[in-house]
C-alpha positions in Angstrom: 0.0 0.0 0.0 2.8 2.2 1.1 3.9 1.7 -2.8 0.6 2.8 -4.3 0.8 6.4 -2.5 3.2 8.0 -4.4 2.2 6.4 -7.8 -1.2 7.5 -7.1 0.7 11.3 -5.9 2.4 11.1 -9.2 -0.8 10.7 -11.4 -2.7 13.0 -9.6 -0.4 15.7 -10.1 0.7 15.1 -13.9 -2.8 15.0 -14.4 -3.2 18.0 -12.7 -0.4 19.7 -15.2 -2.0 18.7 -18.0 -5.9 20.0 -17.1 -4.2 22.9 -16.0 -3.7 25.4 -19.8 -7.2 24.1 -20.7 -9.1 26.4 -18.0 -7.0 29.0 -19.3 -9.0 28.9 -22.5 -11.6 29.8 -20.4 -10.9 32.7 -19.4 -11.2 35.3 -21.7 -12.7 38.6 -20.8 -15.9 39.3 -22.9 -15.3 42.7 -23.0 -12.5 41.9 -25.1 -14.2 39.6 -27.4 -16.0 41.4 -30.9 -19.6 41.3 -31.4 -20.9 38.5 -33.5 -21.0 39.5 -37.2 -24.3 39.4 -39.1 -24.4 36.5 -41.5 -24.2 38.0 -45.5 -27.3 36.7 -47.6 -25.9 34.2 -49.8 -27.5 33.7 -53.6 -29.0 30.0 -54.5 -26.9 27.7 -55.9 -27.6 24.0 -57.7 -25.1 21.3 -57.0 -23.9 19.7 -60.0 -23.7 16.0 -59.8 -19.7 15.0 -59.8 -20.4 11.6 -61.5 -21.2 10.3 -64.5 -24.8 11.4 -66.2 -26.1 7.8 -65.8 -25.6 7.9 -62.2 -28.9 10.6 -60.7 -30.2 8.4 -58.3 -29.0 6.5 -55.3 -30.8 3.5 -57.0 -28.1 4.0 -59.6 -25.1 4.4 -57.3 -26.0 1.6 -55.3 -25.9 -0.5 -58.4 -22.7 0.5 -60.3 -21.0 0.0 -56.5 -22.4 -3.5 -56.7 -21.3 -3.9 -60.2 -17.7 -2.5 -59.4 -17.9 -4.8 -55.8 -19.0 -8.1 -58.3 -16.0 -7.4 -60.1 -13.4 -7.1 -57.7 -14.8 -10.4 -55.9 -14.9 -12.2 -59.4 -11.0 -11.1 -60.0 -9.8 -12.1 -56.7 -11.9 -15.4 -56.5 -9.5 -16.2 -60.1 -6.4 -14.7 -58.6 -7.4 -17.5 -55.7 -8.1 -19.7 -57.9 -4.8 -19.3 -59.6 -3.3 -19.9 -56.3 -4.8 -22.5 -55.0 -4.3 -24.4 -58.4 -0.3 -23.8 -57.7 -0.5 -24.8 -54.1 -2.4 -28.2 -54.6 -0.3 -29.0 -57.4 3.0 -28.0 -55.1 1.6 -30.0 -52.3 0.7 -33.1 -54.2 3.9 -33.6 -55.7 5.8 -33.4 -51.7 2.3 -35.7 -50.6 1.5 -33.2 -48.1 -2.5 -34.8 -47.7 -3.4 -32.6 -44.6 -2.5 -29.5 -46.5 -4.4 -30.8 -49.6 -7.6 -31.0 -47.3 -7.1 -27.6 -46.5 -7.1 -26.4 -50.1 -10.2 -28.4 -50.8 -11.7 -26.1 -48.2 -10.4 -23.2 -50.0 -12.0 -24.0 -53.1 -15.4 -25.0 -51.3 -15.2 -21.5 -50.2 -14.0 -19.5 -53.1 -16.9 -21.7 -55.2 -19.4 -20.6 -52.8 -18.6 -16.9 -52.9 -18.6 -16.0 -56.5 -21.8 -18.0 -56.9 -23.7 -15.9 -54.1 -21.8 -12.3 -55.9 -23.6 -13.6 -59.3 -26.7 -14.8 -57.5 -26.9 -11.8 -56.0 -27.8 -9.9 -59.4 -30.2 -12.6 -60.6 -31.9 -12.4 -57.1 -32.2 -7.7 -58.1 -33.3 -8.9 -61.5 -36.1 -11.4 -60.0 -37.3 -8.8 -57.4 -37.4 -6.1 -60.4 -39.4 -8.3 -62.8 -42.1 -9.2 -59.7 -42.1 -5.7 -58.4 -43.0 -4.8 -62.3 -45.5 -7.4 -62.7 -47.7 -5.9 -59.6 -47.3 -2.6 -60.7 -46.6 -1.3 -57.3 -44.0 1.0 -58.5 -44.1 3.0 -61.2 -42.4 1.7 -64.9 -40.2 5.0 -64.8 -38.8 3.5 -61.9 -38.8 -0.6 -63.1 -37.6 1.1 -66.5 -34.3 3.1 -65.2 -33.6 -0.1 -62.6 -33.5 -2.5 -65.6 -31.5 0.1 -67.5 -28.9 0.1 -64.7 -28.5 -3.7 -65.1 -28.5 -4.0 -68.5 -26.0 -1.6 -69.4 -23.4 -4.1 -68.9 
């Protein structure tokens, strides 16, 4: 205990020295201090939109991110591929078995991810199409969702 004291004296007054030049900031004299200047009336401006002209909704955004996403994930499932190809054909010819059960699992895996980034735009292109055939939305919207798809 009679250890702890002056540790605990020690914090104390570093953090003391430290708190210290904040209340300092404090303590400015309002007398000194200029009167709060009148915001200027500012004209009306439109924002002009930074990407391309296909892209004016978030509809569209969202789908050229998923198109650029489906892409990366398609490249680097072959660049795994590609790998996994060199490593099982590395490891069959030193008859490593337990590392070739780990690449089968890689594979599994790598299989299993570019199908669900592909399913993933037949599963927008089957909720489009039934979303259509209620007519629940309008066919402007249906319209510039299948053009966002199709432009591939």
């Amino acid at each position: 205990m009679k250890k702890q004291i002056p540790q605990l004296v020690a914090i104390a007054l570093t953090t003391a020295i430290l708190i210290m030049p904040t209340f300092s900031v404090f303590a400015q004299n309002r007398a000194e201090m200029p009167p709060p200047a009148t915001p200027a009336p500012q004209a009306t401006f439109t924002l002009q939109n930074p990407l391309r002209s296909e892209i004016n909704s978030v509809g569209a955004l969202v789908e050229n991110f998923v198109e650029i996403f489906s892409y990366i994930v398609i490249l680097l499932a072959v660049v795994a591929l590609i790998f996994v190809g060199f490593k099982y054909i590395l490891y069959s010819a030193q008859g490593k078995s337990a590392d070739i059960a780990k690449l089968h699992g890689w594979l599994f895996w790598i299989v299993i991810g570019v199908a669900v980034v592909i399913g993933a735009r037949v599963i927008v292109k089957v909720v489009i199409n039934t979303i259509s055939a209620t007519g629940t939305v309008s066919p402007g919207v249906i319209q510039s969702a299948n053009d966002a798809i199709n432009r591939n």
